[in-house]
N, C-alpha and C positions, 0 to 999 in steps of 0.2 A: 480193316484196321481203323482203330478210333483217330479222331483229330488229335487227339494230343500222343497217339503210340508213334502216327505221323511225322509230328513237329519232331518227338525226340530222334526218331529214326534221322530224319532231314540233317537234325544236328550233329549227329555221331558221323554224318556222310563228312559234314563240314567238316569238321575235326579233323578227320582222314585226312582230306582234303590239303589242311594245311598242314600237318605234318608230312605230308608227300613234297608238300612245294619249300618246305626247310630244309626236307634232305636233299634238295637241288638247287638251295642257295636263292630260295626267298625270303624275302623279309617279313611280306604278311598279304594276306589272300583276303581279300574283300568280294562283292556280288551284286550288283547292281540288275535292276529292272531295267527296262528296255523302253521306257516312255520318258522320255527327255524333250517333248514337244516342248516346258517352258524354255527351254536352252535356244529355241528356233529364233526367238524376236532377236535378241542376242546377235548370235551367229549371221542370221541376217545382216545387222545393223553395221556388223563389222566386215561384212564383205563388201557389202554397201558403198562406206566409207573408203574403201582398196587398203586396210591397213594389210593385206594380204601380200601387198608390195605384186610380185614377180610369179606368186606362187600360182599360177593358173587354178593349177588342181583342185586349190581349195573352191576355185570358185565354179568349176567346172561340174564338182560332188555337187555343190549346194546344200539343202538341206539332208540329205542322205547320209551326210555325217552324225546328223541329230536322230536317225532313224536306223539305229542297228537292224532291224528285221526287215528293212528291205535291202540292206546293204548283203546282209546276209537271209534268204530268206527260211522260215523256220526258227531263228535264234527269240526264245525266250527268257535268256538270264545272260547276262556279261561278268565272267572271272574276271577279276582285276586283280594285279599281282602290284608289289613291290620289288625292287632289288637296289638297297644300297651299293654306290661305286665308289665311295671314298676310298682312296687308295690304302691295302693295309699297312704302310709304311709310312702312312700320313701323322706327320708333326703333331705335337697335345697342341699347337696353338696354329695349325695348318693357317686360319684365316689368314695371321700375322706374315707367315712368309710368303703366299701370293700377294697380299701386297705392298712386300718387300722387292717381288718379280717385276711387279707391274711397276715401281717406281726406279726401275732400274732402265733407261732409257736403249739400251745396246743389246738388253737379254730380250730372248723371242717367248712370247705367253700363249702357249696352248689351253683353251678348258679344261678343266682337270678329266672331265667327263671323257677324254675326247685321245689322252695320254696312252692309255691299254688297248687295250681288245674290240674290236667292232661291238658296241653292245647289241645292236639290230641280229648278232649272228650267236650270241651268250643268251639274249633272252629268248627268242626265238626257238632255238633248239631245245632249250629244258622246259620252255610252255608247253611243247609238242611233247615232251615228254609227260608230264602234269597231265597233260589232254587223255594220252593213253592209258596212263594209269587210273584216270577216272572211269573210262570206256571198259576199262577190266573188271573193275569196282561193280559197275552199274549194267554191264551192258553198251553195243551199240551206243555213242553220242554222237549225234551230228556236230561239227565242231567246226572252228576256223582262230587261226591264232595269228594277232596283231601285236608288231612291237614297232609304233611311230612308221608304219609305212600301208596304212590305207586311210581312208576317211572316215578316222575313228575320232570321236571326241572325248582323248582319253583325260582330262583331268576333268570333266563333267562325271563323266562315268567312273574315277577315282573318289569322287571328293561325294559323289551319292554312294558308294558304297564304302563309306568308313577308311578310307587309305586315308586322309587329311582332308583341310580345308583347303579352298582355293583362297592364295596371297594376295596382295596387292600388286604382285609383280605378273600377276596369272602363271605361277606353279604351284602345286601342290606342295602343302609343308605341313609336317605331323610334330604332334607337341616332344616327342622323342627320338625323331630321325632328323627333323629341318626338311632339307626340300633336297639334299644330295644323293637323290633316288633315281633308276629310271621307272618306268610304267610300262605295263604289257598287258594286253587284254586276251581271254579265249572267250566269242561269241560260242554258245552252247543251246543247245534245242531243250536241255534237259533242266527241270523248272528249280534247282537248287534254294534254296531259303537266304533270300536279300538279305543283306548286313545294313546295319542303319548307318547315315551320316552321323560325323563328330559335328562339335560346335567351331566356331572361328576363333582363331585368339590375336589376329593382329590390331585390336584396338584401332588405337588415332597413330599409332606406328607408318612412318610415312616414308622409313628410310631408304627404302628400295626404289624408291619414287624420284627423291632427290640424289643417289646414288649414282646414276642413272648417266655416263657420257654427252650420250645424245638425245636426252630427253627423250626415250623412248616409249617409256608408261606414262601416257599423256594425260592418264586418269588412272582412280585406281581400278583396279581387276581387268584395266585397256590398254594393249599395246599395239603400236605401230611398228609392223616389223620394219616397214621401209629404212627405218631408224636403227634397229638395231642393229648394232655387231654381232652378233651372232648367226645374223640374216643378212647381212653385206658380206662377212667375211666365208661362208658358205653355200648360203641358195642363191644368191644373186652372183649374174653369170657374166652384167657388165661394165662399164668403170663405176667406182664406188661415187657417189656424189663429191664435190671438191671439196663442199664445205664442212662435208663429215669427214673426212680423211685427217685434217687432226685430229678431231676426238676420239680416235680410234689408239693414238698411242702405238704399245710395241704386240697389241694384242692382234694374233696373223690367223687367229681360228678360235671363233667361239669369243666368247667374252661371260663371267660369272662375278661383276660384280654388285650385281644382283638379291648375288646369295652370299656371297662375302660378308656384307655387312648383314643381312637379314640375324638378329636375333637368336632367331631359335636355329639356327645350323649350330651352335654351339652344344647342342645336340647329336651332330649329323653323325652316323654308324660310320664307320670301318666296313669296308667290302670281308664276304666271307669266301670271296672267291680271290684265285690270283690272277683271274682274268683283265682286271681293271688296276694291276701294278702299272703304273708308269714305266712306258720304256723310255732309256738313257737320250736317244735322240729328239725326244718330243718335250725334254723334261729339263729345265734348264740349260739350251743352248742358246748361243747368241744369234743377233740375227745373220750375221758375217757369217758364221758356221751355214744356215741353212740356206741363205742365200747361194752358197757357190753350191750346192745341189746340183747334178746334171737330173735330166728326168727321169734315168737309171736309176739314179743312187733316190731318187723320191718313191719313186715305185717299190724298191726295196726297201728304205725304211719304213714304209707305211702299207705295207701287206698285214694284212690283218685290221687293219684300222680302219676306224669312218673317215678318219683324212681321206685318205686315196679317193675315195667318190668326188671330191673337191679336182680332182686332176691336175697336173703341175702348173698350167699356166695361171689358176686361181690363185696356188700356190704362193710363185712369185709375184702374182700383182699383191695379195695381201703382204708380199716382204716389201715389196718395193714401200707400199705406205708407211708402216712401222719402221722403216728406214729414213723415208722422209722426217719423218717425226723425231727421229735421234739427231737427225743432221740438225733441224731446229732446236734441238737443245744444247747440243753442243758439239763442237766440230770434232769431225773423224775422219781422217784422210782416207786410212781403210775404206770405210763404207763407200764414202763416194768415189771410190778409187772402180771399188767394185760393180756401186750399178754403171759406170761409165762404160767398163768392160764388156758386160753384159747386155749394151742396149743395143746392139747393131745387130746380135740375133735373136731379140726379142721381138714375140707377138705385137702386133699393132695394139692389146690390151695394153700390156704388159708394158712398153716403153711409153705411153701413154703416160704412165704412174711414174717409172723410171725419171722422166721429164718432169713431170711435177717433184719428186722426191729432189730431183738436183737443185729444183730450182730454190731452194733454201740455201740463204746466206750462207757463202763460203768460209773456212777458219780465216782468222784474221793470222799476220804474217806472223811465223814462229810458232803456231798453236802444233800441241805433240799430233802425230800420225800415229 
């Protein structure tokens, strides 16, 4: 076969390709090379620094993150997928009402990402599907399918293969989805034809920078997860630092404002799946509501979800904070009525927080309960 009967052959596979990964609720199928050695100084530099906070793992892989073919050995080409999670019942002006949530002192804010379905368990299972239907296609693939749960550098390996550019917040944002996507990769032994990178378009755009809580993109395309919410309120396993617990607000998992203000989410798709609908209890409730939770009724409402990995005592210390946080805005007898209740069979974490949450100025006499 001639080089060019080749190329077209390679192309017509792509094609395939992506229309296999749309009837299973992709957004869009990129291909990256497997030499990500510039990404090493980098990556280095930031494990270096501990911005990894807690996360051992990362530092444990080390470079092996940057080196798909020894992570996996035989892998010469990395799928990269997309899948928009915007919820399909999300608002024409969605941004406005998250930060309608967030300014609401008493309501409890979930990620939007974080409302549906496990994505680790939505993407996973139709990548492996994607995988097989290639393996039917071709033959034999050596294969292995990542979604955010090995030491994969997926928004290197997204933003070299055409899904977007890397932000200034370090996620991936494409000029007609935004950044409200997850990523999933399948390391592949079989040499598929690389997709080129797009160009950047965040300009002198800074707003995710100053956006930002806790000052946690301490540069651009650098972030400190020690700092972030979404890294306090879910991988870090012990008391939150004191001095970030206000900045943290009523938000108890995840934190997206981030991507709130970023620009081009004005863009962001609609899910095509109704895996990532919001359910009722993750979606508008106040923190009193999820506060009196027993660990029963957490467990049950959050089967099927990436909460539950977080475990109920995580749970409540990040209520306990976003509680504190309400009592300094304005007095609630409720609230403090309830971490009172709750501290004598709480975890040593857990009352830890409780105690700091109380100790914000009481209502003054006659304030409503």
């Amino acid at each position: 076969m001639t080089g060019a009967a080749q190329v077209a052959v390679d192309q017509t596979l792509l094609s395939r390709l992506r229309e296999w990964a749309s009837a299973l609720g992709f957004s869009q199928i990129g291909v990256a090379d497997v030499d990500l050695s510039a990404a090493e100084p980098g990556l280095s530099q930031w494990l270096l620094n501990g911005f990894h906070g807690a996360m051992d793992y990362m530092a444990a892989h080390g470079l092996k993150r940057a080196r798909p073919a020894e992570l996996v050995p035989g892998t010469v080409r990395v799928i990269t997928a997309r899948m928009d999670y915007l919820p399909r019942t999300a608002a024409e002006g969605w941004q406005a009402v998250e930060w309608q949530r967030l300014a609401d002192p008493g309501q409890a804010v979930v990620s939007i990402y974080a409302r549906g379905r496990d994505y680790h368990k939505v993407l996973r299972s139709r990548l492996q599907k994607l995988a097989d239907r290639l393996a039917d296609e071709v033959g034999p693939v050596g294969h292995r399918v990542f979604t955010d749960s090995a030491p994969v550098l997926e928004v290197e390996l997204a933003s070299r293969s055409g899904i977007g550019w890397r932000g200034k917040h370090t996620l991936v944002l494409h000029r007609d989805a935004g950044s409200m996507f997850f990523l999933g990769e399948i390391y592949v032994d079989f040499p598929l034809p690389v997709t080129p990178p797009v160009d950047a378009h965040c300009g002198s755009c800074r707003a995710c920078i100053d956006v930002c809580p806790t000052q946690a993109i301490v540069a651009p395309y650098r972030l400190d997860a020690r700092r972030c919410i979404s890294y306090l309120t879910i991988e870090h396993a012990g008391p939150i630092p004191a001095e970030l617990r206000p900045l943290i607000g009523n938000r108890i998992y995840g934190c997206d404002d981030c991507q709130l203000v970023c620009p081009w989410n004005k863009y962001a798709r609609r899910s095509a799946l109704p895996d990532f609908d919001a359910r009722e209890p993750l979606s508008g409730a106040s923190l009193l509501q999820l506060w009196q939770w027993t660990e029963a009724e957490f467990l049950r409402h959050t089967e099927g979800s990436a909460i539950r990995r977080i475990g109920h005592e995580r749970w409540q210390r990040n209520l306990a904070v976003a509680i504190g946080n309400a009592l300094r805005t304005r007095p609630d007898g409720a609230l403090r009525a309830a971490l009172t209740a709750g501290r004598e069979a709480a975890t040593p974490l857990v009352r830890e927080h409780i105690d700091w949450a109380l100790s914000a100025p009481r209502e003054t006499e006659g304030a409503a309960s």
